[in-house]
C-alpha positions as CSV (number, residue, x, y, z in Angstrom):
1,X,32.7,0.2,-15.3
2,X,33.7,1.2,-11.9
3,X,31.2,3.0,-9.7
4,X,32.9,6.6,-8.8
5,X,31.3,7.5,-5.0
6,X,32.5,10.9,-5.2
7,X,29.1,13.0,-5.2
8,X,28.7,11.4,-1.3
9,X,29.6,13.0,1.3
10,X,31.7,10.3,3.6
11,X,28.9,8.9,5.9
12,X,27.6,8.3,2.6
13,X,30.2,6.4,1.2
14,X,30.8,4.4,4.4
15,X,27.0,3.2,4.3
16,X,27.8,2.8,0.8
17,X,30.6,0.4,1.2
18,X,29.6,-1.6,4.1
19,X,28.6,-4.9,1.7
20,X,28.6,-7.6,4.5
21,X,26.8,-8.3,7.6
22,X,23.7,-6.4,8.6
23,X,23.8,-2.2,8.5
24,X,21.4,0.2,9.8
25,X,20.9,3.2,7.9
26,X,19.4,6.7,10.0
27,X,18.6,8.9,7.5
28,X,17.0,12.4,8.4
29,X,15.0,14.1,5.6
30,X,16.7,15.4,2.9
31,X,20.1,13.3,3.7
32,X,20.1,11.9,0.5
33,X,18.9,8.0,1.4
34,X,17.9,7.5,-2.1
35,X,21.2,8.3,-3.6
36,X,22.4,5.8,-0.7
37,X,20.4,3.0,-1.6
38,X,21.1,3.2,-5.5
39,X,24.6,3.5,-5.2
40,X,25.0,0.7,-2.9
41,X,22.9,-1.2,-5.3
42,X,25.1,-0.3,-8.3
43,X,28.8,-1.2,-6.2
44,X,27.4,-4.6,-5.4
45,X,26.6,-5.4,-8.7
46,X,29.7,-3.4,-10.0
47,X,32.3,-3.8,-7.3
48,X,31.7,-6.7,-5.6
49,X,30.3,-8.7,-8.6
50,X,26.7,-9.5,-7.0
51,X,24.1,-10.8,-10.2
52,X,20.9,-8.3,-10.0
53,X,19.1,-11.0,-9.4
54,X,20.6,-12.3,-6.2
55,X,19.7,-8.6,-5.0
56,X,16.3,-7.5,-3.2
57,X,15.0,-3.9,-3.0
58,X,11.8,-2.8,-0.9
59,X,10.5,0.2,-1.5
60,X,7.8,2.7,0.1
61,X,6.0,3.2,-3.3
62,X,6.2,2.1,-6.8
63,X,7.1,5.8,-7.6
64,X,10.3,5.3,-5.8
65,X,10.8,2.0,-7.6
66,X,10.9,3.0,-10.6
67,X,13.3,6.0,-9.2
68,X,15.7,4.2,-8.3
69,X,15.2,1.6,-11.6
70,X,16.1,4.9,-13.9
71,X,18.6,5.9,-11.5
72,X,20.3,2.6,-11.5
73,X,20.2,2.9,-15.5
74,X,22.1,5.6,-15.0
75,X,24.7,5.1,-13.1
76,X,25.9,1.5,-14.4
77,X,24.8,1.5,-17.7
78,X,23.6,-2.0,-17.9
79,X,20.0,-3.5,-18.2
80,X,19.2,-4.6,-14.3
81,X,15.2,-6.0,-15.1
82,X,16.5,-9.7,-13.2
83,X,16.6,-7.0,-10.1
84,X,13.5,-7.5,-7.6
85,X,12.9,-4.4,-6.8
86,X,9.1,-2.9,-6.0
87,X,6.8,-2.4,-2.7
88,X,5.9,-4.8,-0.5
89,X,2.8,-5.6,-1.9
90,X,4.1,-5.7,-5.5
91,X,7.0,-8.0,-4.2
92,X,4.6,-10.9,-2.4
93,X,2.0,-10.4,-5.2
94,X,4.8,-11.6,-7.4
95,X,6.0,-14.4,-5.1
96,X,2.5,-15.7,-4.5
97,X,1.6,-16.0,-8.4
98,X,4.2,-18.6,-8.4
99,X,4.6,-19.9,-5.0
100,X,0.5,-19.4,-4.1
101,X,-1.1,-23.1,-4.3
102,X,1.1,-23.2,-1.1
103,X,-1.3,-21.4,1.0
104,X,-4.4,-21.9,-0.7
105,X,-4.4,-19.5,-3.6
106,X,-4.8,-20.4,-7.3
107,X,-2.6,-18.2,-9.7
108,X,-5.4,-16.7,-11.5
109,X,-6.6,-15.1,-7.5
110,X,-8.0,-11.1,-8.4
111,X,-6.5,-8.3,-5.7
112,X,-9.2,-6.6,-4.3
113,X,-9.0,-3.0,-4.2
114,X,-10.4,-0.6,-1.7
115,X,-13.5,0.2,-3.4
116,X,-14.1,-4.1,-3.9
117,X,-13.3,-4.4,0.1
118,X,-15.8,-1.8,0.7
119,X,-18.4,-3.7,-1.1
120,X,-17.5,-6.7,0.1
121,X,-17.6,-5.7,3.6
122,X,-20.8,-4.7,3.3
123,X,-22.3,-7.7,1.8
124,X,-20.9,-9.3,4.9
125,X,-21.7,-7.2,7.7
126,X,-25.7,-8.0,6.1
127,X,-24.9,-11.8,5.9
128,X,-23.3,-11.6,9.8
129,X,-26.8,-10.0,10.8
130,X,-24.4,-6.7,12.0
131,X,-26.3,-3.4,12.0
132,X,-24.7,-0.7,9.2
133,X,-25.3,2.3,11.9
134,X,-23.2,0.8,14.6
135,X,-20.9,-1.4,12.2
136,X,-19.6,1.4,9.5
137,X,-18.1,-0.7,7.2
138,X,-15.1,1.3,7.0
139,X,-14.5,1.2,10.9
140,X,-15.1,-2.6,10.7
141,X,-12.6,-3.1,7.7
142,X,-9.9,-0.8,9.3
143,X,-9.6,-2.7,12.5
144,X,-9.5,-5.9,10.9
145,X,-6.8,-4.7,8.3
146,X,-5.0,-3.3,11.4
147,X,-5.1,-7.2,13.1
148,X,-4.0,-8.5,9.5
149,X,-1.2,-6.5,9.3
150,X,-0.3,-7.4,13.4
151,X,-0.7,-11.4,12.1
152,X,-3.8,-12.1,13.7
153,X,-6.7,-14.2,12.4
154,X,-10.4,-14.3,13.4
155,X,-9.3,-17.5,15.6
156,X,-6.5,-15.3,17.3
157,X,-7.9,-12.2,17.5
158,X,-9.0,-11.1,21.1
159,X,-11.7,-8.3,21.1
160,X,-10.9,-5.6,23.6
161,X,-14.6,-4.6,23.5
162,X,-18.4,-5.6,23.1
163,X,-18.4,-3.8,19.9
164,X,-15.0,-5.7,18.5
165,X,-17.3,-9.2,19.0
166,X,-19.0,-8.2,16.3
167,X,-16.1,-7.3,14.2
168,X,-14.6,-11.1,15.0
169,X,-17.7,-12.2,12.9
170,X,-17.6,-10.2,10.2
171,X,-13.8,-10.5,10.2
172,X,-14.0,-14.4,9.6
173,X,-17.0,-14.2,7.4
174,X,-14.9,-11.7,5.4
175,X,-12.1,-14.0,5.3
176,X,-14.5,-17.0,4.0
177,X,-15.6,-14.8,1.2
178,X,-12.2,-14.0,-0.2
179,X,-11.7,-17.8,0.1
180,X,-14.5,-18.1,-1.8
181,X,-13.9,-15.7,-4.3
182,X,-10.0,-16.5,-4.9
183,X,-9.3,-13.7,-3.7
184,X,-7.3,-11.3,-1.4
185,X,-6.7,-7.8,0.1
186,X,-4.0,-5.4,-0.1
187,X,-3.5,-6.8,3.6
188,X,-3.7,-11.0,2.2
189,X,-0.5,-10.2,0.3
190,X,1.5,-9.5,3.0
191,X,-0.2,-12.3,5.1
192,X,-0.5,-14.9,2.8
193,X,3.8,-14.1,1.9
194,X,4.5,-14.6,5.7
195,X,2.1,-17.9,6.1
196,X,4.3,-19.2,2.6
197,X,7.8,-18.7,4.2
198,X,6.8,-19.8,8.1
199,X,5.2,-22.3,7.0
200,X,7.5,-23.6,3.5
201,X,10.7,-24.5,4.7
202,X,11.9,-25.6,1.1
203,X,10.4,-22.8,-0.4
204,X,11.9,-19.7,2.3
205,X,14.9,-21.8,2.1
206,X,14.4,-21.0,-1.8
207,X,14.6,-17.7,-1.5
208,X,16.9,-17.4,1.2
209,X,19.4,-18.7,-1.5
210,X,17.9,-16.2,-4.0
211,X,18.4,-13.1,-2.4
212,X,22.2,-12.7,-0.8
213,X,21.7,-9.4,-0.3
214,X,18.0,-7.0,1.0
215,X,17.6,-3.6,0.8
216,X,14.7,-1.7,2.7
217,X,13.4,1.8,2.6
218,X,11.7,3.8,5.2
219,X,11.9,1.2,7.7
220,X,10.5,3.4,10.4
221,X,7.1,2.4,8.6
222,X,7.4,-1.2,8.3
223,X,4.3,-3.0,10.4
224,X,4.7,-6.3,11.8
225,X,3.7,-8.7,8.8
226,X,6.2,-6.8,6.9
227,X,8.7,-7.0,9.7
228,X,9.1,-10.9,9.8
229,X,9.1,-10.8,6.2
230,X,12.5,-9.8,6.4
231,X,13.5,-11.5,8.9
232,X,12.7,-14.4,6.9
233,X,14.3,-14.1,4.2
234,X,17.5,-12.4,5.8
235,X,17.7,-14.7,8.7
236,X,20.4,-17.4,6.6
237,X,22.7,-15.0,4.8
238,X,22.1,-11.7,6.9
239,X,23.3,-9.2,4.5
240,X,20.1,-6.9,5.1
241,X,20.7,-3.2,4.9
242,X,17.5,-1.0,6.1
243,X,16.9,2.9,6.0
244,X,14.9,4.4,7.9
245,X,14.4,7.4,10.9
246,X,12.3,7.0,13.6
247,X,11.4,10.9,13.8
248,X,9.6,10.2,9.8
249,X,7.3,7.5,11.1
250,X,3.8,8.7,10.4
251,X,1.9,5.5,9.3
252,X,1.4,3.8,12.9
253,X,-2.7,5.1,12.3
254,X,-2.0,2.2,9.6
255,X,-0.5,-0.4,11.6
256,X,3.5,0.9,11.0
257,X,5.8,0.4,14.2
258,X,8.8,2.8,14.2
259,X,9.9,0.5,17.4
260,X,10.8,-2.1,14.5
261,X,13.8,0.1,13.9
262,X,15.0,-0.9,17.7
263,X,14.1,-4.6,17.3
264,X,16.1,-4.6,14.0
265,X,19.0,-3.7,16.2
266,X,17.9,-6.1,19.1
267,X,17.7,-9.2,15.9
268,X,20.8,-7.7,15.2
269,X,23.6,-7.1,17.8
270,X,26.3,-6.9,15.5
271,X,24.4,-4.3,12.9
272,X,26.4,-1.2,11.7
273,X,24.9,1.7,11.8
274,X,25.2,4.8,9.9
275,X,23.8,8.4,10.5
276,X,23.0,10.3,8.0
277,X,22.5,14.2,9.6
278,X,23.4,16.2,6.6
279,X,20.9,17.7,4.7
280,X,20.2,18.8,1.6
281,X,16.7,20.1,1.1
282,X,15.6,22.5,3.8
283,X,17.0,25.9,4.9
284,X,19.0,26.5,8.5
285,X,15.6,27.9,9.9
286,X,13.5,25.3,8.9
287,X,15.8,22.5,10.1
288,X,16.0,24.4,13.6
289,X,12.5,24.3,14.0
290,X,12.0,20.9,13.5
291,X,14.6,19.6,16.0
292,X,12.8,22.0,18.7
293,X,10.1,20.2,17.7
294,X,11.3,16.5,17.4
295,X,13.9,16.5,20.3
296,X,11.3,16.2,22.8
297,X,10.3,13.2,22.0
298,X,12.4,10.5,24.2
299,X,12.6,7.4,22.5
300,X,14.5,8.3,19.6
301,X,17.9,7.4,18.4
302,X,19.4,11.2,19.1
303,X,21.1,13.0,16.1
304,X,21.2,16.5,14.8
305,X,20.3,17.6,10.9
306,X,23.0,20.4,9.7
307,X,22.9,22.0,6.2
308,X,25.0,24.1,4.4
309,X,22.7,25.9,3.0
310,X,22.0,29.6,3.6
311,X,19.6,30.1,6.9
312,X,16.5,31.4,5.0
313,X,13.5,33.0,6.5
314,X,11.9,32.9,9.7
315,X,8.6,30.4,9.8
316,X,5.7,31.8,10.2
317,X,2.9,30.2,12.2
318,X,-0.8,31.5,12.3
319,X,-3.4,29.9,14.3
320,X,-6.9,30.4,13.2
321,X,-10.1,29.9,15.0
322,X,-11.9,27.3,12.3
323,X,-11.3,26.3,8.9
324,X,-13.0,29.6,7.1
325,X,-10.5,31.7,8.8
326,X,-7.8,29.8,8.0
327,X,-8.6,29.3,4.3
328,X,-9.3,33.6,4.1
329,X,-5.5,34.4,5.4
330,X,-4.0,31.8,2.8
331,X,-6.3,33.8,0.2
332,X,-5.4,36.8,1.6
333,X,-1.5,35.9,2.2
334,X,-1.5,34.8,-2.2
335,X,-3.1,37.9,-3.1
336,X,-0.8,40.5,-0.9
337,X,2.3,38.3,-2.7
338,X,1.0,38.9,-5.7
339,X,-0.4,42.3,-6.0
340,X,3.4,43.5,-4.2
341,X,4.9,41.9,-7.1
342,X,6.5,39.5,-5.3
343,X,5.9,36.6,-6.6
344,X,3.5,35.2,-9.1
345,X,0.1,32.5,-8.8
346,X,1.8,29.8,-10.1
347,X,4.6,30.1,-7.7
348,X,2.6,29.3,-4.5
349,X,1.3,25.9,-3.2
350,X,-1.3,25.2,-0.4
351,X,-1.1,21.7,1.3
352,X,-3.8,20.2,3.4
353,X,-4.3,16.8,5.4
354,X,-7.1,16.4,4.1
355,X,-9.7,16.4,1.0
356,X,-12.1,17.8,2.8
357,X,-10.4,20.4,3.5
358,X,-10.2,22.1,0.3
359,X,-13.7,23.4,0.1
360,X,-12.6,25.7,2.4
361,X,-9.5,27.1,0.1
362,X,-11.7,27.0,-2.9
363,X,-14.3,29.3,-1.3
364,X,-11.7,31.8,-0.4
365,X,-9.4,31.7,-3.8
366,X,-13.3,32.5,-5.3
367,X,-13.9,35.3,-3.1
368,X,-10.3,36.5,-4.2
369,X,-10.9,36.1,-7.6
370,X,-7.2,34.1,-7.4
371,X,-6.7,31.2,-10.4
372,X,-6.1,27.3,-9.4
373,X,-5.6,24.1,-9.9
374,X,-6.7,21.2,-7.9
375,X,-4.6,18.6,-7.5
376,X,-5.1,15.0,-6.6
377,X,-8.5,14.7,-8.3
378,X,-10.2,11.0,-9.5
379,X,-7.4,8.6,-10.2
380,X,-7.5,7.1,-13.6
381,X,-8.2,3.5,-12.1
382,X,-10.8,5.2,-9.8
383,X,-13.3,6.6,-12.2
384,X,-16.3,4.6,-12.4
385,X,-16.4,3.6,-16.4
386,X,-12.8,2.4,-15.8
387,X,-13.0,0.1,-12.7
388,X,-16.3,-1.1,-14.9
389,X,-14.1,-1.9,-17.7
390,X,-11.6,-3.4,-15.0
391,X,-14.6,-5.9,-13.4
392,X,-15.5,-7.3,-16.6
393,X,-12.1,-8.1,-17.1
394,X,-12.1,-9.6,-13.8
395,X,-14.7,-12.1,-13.6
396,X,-13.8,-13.4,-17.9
397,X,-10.1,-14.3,-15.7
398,X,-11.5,-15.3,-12.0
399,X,-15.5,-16.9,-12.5
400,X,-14.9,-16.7,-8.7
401,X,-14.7,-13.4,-8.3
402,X,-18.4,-12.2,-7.2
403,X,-17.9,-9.3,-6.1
404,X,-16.5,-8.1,-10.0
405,X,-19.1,-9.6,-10.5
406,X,-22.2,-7.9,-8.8
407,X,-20.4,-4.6,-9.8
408,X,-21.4,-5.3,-13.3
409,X,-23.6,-7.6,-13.5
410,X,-26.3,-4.6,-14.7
411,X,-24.0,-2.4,-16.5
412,X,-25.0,-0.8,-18.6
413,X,-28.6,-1.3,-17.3
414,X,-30.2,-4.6,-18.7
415,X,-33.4,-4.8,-16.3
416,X,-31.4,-6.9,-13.8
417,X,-32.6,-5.9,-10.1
418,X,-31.3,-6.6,-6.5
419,X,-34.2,-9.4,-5.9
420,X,-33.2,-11.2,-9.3
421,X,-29.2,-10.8,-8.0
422,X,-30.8,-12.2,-4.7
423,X,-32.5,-15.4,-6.5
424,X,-29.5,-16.1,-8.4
425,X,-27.3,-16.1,-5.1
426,X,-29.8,-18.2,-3.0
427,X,-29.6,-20.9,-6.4
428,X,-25.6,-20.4,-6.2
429,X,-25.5,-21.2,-2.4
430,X,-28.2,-24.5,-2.9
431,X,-25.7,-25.2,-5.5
432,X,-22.3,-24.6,-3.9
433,X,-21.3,-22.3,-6.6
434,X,-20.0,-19.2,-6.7
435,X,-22.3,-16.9,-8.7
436,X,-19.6,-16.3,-11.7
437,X,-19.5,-20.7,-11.6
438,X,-23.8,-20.5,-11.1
439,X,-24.4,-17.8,-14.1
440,X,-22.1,-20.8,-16.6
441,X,-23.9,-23.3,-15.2
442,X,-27.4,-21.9,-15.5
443,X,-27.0,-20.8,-19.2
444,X,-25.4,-24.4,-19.9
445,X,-28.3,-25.8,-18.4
446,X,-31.1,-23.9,-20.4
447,X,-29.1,-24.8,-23.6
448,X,-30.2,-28.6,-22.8
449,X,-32.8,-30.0,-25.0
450,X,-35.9,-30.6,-23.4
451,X,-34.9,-29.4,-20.1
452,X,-37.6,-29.4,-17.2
453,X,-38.3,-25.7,-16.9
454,X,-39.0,-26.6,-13.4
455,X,-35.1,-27.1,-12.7
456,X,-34.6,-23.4,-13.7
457,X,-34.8,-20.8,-10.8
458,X,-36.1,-17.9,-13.0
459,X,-39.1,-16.8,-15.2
460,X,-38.1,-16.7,-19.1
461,X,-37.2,-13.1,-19.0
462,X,-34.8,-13.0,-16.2
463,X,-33.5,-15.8,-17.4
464,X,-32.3,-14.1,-20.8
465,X,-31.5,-11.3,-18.7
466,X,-28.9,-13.2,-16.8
467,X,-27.8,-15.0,-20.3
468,X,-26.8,-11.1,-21.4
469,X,-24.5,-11.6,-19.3
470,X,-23.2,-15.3,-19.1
C-alpha cells in the first residue's frame, strides 16, 4: 500500500523523499527525526520498491531499534525481519559471526562486558608489573578504549605522557589476552568490523552490494571507528542518509566527534541537506533558553527551533552552595507542590548526572517524609547470581574464555583458593593452554590408567576440587 506522508510537516517530507545521492539530516530535539527515519524507511521499501534487506539502519540504542522495528510494522503492514537494523555494536557483532575468521576471530568468540574488562584489566595491569594505586584500572581501560575507538593499536599509539607508557603495556598485553581468550570488547566490535572491510576487498565489496541504501541516527555521536564504517560501506553506491545535530553531541567524554557531521559534508560535496527546526516537545520558553544557551557556541551549523506550542512558564534556576542544599530545596520545592494542592508525588521527577548523587535526594525526601521510587537500580544482567549463571554458560561455549572462567571457577564455594587458581595457570602457561583447554586436559589426564602422579600439578584434593569443575 502506498505510504501517505501527510502527518509531516514539509521539511519532513522533503528529507523524506530525497531517495538518491547522499542527504544530511539537522534535526533539533523534538523535530521529530524518528518519524523521519521510519518513514523514509517504509517509502523506499513501498515507493521506490527497495527489498528490506538491501536497506541498513544504525541506531543509537537497541531501544530505538526496536522503535522504529514496531513503528515500521505499523506503517506498511508487512513483516520487515530481512531489514538490518540495530546499534553499531549489534550490527558488526552480527557481521563478524559470519565474516570473523577474516581477522582472527572464531565464531564461537564471547563479548566481554564491562564488569569482564574490569577484571581482565586487572589481571593484566599485575602481569605488566603496573602499580594498582597509580594505574586504576578503570583510568587505564578508558584511555585505551578511547585510542580503540580513534583506530589506534598498542604499535600506533603515541603516549603523550610518562604515565601513558605504562598504559602502551598494559594496552598490548590486554589485547594479547583477548587473543588468547577469543575474545573482544565492546570497543573490538567496531575495530575488528573496520580491520574486515579495509582490509577484505571481496568481502566490503560484499556488502557494498548488500546495502544500496544506509541510514544513521545521531550522527553528531558517531567516533572515528564508526565513522569509516560508513564510509565503507557507502563509498560504491552513496545513498547514505545521516541525522544528526551538532548542538546534541554529548558523548565526545567517550570518544564521539560531532566534527564528523562537517567531514560527512566535506566526503560529501554534493550532500542535501535538510533542517529540521520545528519542534514538537518543548514549550516557547524552554526552547528560548536553550538557543541563548547554544548560539554561543561558533562552530555550529546555525538554525533556530520554533514550536507552536503555547509559551509555558518561565525556568527557574537555583544555585546552591553543595549537594545537601541542593537536594533540601528539591524536597522542599515537592513538598510546597504538594501540600498547595498543586500537584501530586507521583507527578514530579528529579533527574541527576549521576548515581552518586542520589544519596543526597534520598536524605532529604526522608527528612520530608515524601514517598519514592528509585529508578535505574541493578540491571537484570548486572546482578551477581545472573552474570554467574551467564559465565558458566560462557566457558561450556568458549573453553578459551578464562576470564568466565576465574569468575566461577569457586562458585558456589568448593574450597578452590587464589594460590590453587595460581598453580593451575602457571601449569596452563608451561603448557600453552588456556586454563578452560588446561582444566579438560588435566581431568583427561588423571582418568589415564596408571598415570605417574608425578605428571599432575596438584595434591589429590585439589585435584578433585578442580575435577568439580571440569
Amino acid at each position: 500500500m502506498p505510504i501517505t506522508l501527510d502527518g509531516l510537516n514539509p521539511a519532513q517530507q522533503e528529507a523524506v523523499r530525497a531517495t538518491d545521492g547522499p542527504v544530511l539530516v539537522l534535526a533539533g530535539p523534538g523535530s521529530g527525526k524518528t518519524r523521519v527515519l521510519t518513514h523514509r524507511i517504509a517509502y523506499l521499501i513501498q515507493e521506490e520498491g527497495v527489498h528490506p534487506y538491501r536497506i541498513l539502519a544504525v541506531t543509537f540504542t537497541n531501544k530505538a531499534a526496536r522503535e522504529m522495528i514496531s513503528r515500521l510494522g505499523d506503517l506498511i503492514g508487512s513483516d520487515v525481519g530481512e531489514l538490518m537494523i540495530g546499534t553499531f555494536h549489534s550490527i558488526c557483532a552480527r557481521i563478524l559471526r559470519r565474516e570473523g575468521t577474516y581477522v582472527g576471530l572464531q565464531p564461537n568468540f564471547v563479548i566481554y562486558d564491562a564488569d569482564d574488562q574490569r577484571r581482565l584489566m586487572t589481571r593484566v595491569l599485575k602481569e605488566v608489573d603496573l602499580d594498582p594505586k597509580q594505574y586504576a584500572p578503570s583510568g587505564v581501560h578508558a584511555v585505551i578504549s578511547r585510542a580503540k575507538n580513534d583506530l589506534q593499536t598498542p604499535d600506533t599509539y603515541r603516549p603523550p605522557t610518562y604515565w601513558h607508557e605504562g598504559v602502551v603495556r598494559a594496552f598490548a598485553r590486554y589485547e594479547e589476552a583477548l587473543g588468547e581468550a577469543n575474545a573482544v570488547d565492546f570497543d573490538d566490535l567496531l575495530v575488528k568490523a573496520e580491520e574486515l572491510f579495509r582490509l577484505h576487498d571481496d568481502v566490503r565489496e560484499r556488502y557494498q552490494r548488500r546495502f544500496s541504501h544506509i541510514l544513521v541516527d545521531e550522527f553528531q555521536d558517531t567516533n572515528t571507528a564508526q565513522y569509516e564504517l560508513v564510509r565503507h560501506l557507502a563509498s560504491a553506491q552513496r545513498n547514505v542518509f545521516v541525522v544528526g545535530d551538532e548542538d546534541q553531541s554529548i558523548y565526545s567524554w567517550r570518544g564521539a566527534d560531532f566534527r564528523n557531521v562537517e567531514r560527512f559534508r566535506e566526503a560529501y560535496p554534493d550532500a542535501r541537506v535538510f533542517l529540521l527546526e520545528q519542534n514538537y516537545r518543548s514549550t516557547g520558553k524552554i526552547l528560548d533558553a536553550a538557543h541563548a544557551v547554544i548560539s554561543r557556541n561558533r562552530q555550529r551549523t546555525e538554525k533556530e527551533l520554533w514550536t507552536e506550542n503555547v509559551a509555558g512558564t518561565p525556568i527557574h534556576v537555583y544555585e546552591a552552595y553543595d549537594e545537601r542544599q541542593e537536594a533540601e530545596y528539591v524536597a522542599a520545592s515537592i513538598d510546597r507542590l504538594v501540600s498547595r494542592g498543586e500537584g501530586a508525588y507521583g507527578d514530579c521527577a528529579v533527574m541527576f548526572r549521576t548515581n552518586a548523587q542520589s544519596r543526597a535526594v534520598e536524605d532529604a525526601f526522608l527528612r520530608f517524609r515524601i514517598p519514592y521510587r528509585l529508578v535505574g537500580a541493578v540491571r537484570f544482567y548486572q546482578r551477581r547470581e545472573v552474570k554467574d549463571v551467564l559465565a558458566y554458560l560462557r566457558v561450556v561455549y568458549n573453553p578459551s574464555d578464562d576470564e568466565s572462567l576465574r569468575r566461577i571457577i569457586n562458585v558456589p564455594t568448593r574450597g578452590i583458593g587464589d594460590k590453587t587458581v595460581e598453580a593451575l595457570e602457571r601449569w596452563a602457561g608451561r603448557e600453552g593452554l588456556s586454563l578452560g583447554r588446561a582444566l579438560l586436559s588435566l581431568y583427561e589426564l588423571a582418568k589415564e590408567p596408571d598415570v605417574d602422579e608425578r605428571r599432575l600439578p596438584f595434591t589429590g584434593r585439589a585435584r578433585n576440587l578442580l575435577f568439580g569443575v571440569a
